[in-house]
C-alpha positions in Angstrom: 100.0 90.9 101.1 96.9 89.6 99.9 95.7 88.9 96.3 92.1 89.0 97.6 90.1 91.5 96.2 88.4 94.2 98.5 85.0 94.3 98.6 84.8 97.9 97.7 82.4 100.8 97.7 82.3 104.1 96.2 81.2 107.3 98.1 80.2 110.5 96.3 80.6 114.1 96.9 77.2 114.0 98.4 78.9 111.6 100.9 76.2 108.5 99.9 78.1 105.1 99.4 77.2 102.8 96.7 78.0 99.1 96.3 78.7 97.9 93.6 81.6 100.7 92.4 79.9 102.7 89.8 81.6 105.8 87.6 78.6 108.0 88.2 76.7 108.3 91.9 73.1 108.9 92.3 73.7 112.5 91.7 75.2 111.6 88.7 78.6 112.6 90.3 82.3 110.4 89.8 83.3 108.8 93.0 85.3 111.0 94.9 86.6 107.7 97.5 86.8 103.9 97.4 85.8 102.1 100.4 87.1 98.8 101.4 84.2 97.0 103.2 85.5 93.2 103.9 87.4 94.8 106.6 84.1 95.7 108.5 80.8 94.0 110.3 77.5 94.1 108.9 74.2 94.0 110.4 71.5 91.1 108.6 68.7 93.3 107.2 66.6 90.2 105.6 67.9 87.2 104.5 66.0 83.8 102.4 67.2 80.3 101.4 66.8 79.4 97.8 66.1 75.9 97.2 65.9 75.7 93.3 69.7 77.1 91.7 71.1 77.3 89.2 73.7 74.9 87.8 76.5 75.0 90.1 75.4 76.7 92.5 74.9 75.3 96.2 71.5 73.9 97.3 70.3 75.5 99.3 71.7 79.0 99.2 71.2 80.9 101.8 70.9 84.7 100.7 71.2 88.0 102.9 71.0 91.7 102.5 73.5 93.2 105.0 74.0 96.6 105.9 77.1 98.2 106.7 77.6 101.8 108.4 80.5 104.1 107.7 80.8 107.0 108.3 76.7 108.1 109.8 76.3 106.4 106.3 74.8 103.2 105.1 75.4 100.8 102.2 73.9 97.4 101.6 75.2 94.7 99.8 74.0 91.0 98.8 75.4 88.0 99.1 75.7 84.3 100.2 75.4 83.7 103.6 78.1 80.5 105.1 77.1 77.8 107.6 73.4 77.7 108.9 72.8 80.7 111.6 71.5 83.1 110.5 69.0 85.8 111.9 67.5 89.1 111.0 70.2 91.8 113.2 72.7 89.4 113.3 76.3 90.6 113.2 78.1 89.3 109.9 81.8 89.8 108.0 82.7 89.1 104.4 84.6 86.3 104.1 86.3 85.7 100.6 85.5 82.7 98.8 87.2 82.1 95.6 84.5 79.9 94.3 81.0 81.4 94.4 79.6 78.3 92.2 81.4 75.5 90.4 82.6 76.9 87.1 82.7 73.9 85.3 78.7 73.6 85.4 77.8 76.4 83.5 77.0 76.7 80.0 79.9 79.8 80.0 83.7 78.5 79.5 85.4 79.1 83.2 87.8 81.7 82.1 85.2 83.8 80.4 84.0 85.3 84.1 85.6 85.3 87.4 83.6 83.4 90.1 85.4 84.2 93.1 83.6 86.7 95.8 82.5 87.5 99.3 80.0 85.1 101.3 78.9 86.6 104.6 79.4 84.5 107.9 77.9 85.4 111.3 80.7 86.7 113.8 80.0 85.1 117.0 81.4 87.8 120.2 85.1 86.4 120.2 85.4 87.2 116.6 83.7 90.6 116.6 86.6 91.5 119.5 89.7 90.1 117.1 87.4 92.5 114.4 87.2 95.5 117.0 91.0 95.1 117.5 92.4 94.7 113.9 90.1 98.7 113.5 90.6 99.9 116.9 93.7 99.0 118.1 94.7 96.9 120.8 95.1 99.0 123.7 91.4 100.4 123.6 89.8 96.8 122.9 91.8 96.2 126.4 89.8 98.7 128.2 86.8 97.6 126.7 87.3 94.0 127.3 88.2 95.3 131.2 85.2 97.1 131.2 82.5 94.6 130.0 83.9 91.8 132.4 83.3 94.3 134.9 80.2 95.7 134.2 78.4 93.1 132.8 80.9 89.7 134.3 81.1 89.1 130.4 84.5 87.6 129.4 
């Protein structure tokens, strides 16, 4: 058992997803489903480094908008980026980080907010197969694996 929060979306009647959770949908609907994201890939839509931040936070600090599909439907999110490779299509996964930015350098007190959250980092091919397998199962990431040294003399 974790204690790690989920990174969690909310899908709606309609069957659009929204991230962050909200009570009411676009349609002004209640969320009919919560979706746990950190356990999926993501897909670098755009992605900047910020240079200037605020106290306590990194320097520089990369950015990205990811996308993640579930379900034929698509939900991006925002967030740090770890490490220094990054591209525009690259695969990513959250990765929880239990300090976003030092707490202790804002003008806040530290237990007035939480400052833990998800950074994304890029999942080279070994990982995405250790990903595929954890969702998949075991005996199908086989046969892929089989097939793709085969086919393409990959592995």
């Amino acid at each position: 058992m974790t204690d790690e929060p989920g990174l969690i979306a909310a899908r709606y009647a309609s069957g659009e997803i929204t991230y962050p959770k909200h009570s009411r949908g676009p349609e002004g609907t209640e969320p009919v489903d919560e979706i746990d994201l950190s356990n999926r890939t993501a897909t670098v839509i755009t992605w900047t480094e910020a240079m200037a931040t605020p106290p306590g936070v990194r320097q520089p600090n990369r950015l990205a908008i990811v996308e993640f599909e579930v379900d034929q439907h698509s939900v991006r999110v925002i967030g740090q980026v770890s490490g220094t490779e990054i591209e525009i299509d690259a695969t990513v996964r959250a990765v929880y980080c239990p300090e976003l930015r030092d707490p202790s350098a804002g003008i806040r007190e530290s237990a007035s907010q939480s400052w833990d959250g998800y950074r994304f980092e890029v999942v080279d091919d070994w990982l995405l197969l250790v990903v595929l397998a954890s969702v998949i199962g075991r005996s199908v990431l086989l046969m892929t694996v089989v097939l793709l040294n085969r086919v393409f003399d990959w592995v």
